[in-house]
C-alpha positions in Angstrom: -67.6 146.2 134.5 -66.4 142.8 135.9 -63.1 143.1 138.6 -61.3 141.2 135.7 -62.1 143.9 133.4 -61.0 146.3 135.8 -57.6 144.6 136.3 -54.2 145.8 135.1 -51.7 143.1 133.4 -49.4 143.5 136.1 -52.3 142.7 138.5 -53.3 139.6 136.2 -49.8 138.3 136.6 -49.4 139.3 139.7 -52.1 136.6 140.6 -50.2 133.9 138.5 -47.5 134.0 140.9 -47.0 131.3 143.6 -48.3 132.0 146.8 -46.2 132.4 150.2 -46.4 128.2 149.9 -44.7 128.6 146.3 -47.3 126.7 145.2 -49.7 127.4 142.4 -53.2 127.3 142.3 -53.9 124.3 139.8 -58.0 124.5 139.3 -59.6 121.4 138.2 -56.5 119.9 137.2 -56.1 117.5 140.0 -59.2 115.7 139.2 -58.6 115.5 135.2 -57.9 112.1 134.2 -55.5 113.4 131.0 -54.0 115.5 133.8 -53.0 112.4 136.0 -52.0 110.8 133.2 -49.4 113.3 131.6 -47.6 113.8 135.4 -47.3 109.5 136.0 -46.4 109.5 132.0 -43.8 111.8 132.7 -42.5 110.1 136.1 -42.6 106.6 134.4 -40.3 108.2 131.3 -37.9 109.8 134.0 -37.2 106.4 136.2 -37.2 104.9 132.5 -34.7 107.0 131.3 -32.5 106.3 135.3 -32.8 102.8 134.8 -31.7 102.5 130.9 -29.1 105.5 130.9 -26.2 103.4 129.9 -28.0 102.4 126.9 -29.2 105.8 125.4 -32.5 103.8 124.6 -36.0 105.3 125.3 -38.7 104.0 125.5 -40.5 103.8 122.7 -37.1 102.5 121.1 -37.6 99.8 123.9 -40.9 99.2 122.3 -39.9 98.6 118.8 -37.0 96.5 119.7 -39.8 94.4 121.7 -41.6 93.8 118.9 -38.9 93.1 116.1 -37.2 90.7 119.0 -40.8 89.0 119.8 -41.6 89.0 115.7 -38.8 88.4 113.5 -39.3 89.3 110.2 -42.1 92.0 110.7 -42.0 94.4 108.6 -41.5 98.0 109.0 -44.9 98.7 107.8 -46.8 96.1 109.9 -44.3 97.3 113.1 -45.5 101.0 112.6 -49.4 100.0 112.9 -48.3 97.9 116.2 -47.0 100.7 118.1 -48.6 103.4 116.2 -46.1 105.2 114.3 -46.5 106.7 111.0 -44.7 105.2 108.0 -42.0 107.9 108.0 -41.4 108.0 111.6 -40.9 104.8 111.7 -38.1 104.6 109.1 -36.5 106.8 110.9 -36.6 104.9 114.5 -35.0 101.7 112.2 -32.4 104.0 110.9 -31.3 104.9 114.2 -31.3 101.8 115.5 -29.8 100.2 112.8 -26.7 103.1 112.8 -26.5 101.6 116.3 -26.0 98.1 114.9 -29.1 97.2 117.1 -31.2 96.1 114.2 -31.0 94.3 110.8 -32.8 95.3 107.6 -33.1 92.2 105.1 -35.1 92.0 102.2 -38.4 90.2 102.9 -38.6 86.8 101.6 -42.5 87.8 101.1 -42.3 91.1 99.3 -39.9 92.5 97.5 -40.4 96.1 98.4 -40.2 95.6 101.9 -37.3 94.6 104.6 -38.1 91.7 107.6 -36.6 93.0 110.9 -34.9 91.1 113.0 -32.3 92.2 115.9 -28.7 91.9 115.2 -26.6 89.9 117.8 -25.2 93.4 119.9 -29.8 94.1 119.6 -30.1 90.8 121.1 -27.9 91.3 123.5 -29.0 94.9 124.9 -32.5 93.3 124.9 -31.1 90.5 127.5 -29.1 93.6 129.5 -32.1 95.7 129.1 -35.5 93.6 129.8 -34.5 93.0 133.4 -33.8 97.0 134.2 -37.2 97.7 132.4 -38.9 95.0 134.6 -37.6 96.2 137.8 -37.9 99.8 137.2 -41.3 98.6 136.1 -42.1 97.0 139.7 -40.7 100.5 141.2 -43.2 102.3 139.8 -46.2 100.7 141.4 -44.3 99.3 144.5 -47.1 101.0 146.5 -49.8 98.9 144.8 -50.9 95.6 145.6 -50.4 92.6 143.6 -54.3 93.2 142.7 -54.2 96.5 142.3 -51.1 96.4 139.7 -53.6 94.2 137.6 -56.9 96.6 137.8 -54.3 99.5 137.7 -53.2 97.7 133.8 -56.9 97.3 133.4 -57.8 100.6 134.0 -55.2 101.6 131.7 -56.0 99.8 129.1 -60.0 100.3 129.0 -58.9 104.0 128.8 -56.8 103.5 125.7 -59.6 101.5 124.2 -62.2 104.7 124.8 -60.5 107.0 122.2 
C-alpha cells in the first residue's frame, strides 16, 4: 500500500493548503504554454475592462465593432466566421449592440435574407473615443518589451493560433 493509499481526506486536503508562504504548490503549470496563456489572457481582459469601463464594452464586442466599422455592409454571417462566433451567438452580440444604438441592421442590398452592418453615428463615435484607450492600454501591456520583441511577441502569438 502506496502513502497516498494510506492517507486520510483530511490529510489529502490538508496538503492542498498553502504553505507558511501562502503560496501553492503549482506543478508543471509554470512551464505550460496554455497555462501562460490563460493568466496574460486574463490580465490583458482586466486592464481591457480599466481602460473601457465607461463604455461597458468588452472586448470581444470591441472586436466586432472593429470589423463592422472596417467592413460596412458585412454581414452577420460572414462577421461570425471572422471572429469565430457561431451563427446564434452572434445575433445575439448585434442585438446587444444594436439595443445600445451602436450598430445598424439594414437589409442587404445583396441578399434578401440577410442584414449589412454598419455602425450607427453614437457606434462611430464610441469607436473614435474607444480606439485610442484600446491602443494605449494595448502599449501598457507589453511596455516591458522592446519594439522587436512586441513584433516576435505578435508572431509568436499568431503561429500558435495557426497550430490548432
Amino acid at each position: 500500500m502506496t502513502d497516498n493509499e494510506r492517507s486520510t481526506p483530511a490529510d489529502r486536503r490538508s496538503r492542498l493548503r498553502p504553505g507558511k508562504n501562502g503560496k501553492l504548490a503549482l506543478g508543471p503549470l509554470p512551464e505550460l504554454v496554455g497555462y501562460n496563456l490563460r493568466k496574460a489572457q486574463v490580465a490583458v481582459f482586466q486592464s481591457f475592462q480599466t481602460a473601457v469601463a465607461p463604455h461597458d464594452i468588452t472586448p470581444g464586442q470591441f472586436g466586432v465593432l472593429i470589423m463592422i466599422r472596417e467592413n460596412e455592409g458585412l454581414s452577420q454571417s460572414d462577421l461570425g466566421t471572422a471572429v469565430g462566433i457561431d451563427r446564434s451567438t452572434m445575433v445575439a452580440v448585434i442585438d446587444r449592440l444594436e439595443s445600445r444604438g451602436l450598430v445598424v441592421r439594414a437589409p442587404s442590398p445583396n441578399d434578401r435574407r440577410s442584414y449589412a452592418l454598419r455602425l450607427s453615428p453614437e457606434g462611430q463615435s464610441l469607436m473614435d473615443d474607444l480606439i485610442p484607450r484600446v491602443q494605449a492600454h494595448d502599449q501598457g501591456m507589453v511596455k516591458d518589451l522592446s519594439p522587436e520583441e512586441q513584433v516576435q511577441f505578435i508572431d509568436f502569438l499568431r503561429r500558435v493560433s495557426r497550430s490548432k
